[in-house]
C-alpha positions in Angstrom: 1.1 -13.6 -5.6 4.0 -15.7 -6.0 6.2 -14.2 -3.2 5.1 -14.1 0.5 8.1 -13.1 2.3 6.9 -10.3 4.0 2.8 -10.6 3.9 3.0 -13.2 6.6 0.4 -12.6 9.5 -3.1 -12.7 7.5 -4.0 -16.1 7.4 -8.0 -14.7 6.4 -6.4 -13.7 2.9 -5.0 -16.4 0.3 -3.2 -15.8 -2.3 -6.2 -15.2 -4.8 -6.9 -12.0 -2.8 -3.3 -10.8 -3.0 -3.5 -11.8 -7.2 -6.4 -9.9 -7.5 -5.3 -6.7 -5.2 -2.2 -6.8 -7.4 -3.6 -6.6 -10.7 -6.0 -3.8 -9.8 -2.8 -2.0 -8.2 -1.2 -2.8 -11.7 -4.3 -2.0 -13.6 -5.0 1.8 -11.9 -1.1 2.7 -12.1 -1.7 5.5 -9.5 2.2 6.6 -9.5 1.1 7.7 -13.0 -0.9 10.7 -11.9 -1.1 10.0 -7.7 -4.9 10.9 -8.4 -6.9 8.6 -5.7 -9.9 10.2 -7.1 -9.4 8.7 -10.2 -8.8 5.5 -9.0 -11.9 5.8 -6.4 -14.1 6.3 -10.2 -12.1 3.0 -11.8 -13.0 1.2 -8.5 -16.9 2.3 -8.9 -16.7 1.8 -13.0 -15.4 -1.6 -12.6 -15.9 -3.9 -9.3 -19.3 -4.7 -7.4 -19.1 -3.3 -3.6 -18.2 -7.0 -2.7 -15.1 -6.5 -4.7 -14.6 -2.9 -3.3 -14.3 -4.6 0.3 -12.0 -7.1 -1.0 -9.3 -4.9 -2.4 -9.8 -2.6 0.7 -9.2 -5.7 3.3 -6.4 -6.5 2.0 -4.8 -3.2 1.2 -5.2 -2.2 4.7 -3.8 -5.7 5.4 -1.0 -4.8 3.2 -0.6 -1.5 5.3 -0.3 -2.4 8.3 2.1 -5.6 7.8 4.0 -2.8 6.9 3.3 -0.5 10.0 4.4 -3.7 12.5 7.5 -4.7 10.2 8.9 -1.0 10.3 7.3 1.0 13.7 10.2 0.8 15.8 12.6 1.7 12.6 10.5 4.4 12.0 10.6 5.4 15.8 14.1 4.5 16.4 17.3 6.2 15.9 18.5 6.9 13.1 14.4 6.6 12.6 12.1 7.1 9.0 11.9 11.1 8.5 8.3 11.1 8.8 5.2 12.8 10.9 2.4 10.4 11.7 0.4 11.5 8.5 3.5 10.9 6.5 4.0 7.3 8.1 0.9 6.6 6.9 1.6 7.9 3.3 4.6 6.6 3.0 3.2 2.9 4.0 0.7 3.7 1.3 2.8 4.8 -1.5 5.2 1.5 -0.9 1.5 -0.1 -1.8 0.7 1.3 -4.5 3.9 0.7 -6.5 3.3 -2.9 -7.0 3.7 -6.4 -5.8 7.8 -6.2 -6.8 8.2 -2.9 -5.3 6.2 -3.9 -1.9 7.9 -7.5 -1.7 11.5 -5.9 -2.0 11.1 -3.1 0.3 13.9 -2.1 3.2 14.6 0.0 6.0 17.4 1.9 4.0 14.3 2.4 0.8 11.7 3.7 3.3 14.6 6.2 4.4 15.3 7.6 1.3 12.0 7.5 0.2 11.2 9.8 2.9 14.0 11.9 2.9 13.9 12.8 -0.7 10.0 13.1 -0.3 9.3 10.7 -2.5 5.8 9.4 -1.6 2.4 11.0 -2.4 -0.7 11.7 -0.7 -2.6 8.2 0.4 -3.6 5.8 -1.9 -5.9 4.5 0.4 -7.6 7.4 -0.2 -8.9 5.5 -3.1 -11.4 3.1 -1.0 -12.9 6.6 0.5 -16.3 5.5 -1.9 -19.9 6.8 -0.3 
């Protein structure tokens, strides 16, 4: 990951972990179909469980960088238009666009993004694996 602007309070990750997050986030494409089934299969078909914790870590990392840098936005006035569950889709749809797309997200993005609906159901879904 060559930009760390905003992933800045996991010190247990290094930027290996975030390389290799990214490229499976690259790899699945889930804003092609928003099918976290799918991606739960490609995660089975293709990583040991070792890897499976990996990617989860620092997804949820990921998620919740993104919960602190945005919860009193997203409480505040004029706020994020979004219940709970949404909050947490809409954290996880940022995530699954991509390194670019998570790095260069703003207030005003996770606004519209919410407003026009435009998030799917979670992508953390995905890690759901028995």
């Amino acid at each position: 990951m060559k930009n760390l602007k905003s992933f800045r309070m996991f010190e247990s990750l290094d930027v290996s972990d975030l390389d290799f997050f990214w490229d499976f986030v690259n790899k699945v494409n889930y804003k092609s179909d928003n099918d976290y089934g799918r991606v739960s299969m490609y995660l089975v078909d293709n990583y040991s469980k070792e890897e499976i914790k990996k990617l989860e870590k620092v997804y949820r990392d990921l998620h919740e960088d993104l919960y602190n840098k945005y919860k009193d936005d997203w409480l505040g006035e004029p706020g994020i238009n979004a219940s709970d569950d949404s909050w947490n889709d809409l954290r996880a749809d940022v995530i699954s666009r991509g390194e670019r797309f998570y790095n260069n997200i703003n207030l005003r993005k996770l606004q519209l993004m919410a407003d026009m609906n435009d998030y799917s159901e979670n992508f953390g879904y995905s890690f759901q694996i028995d």
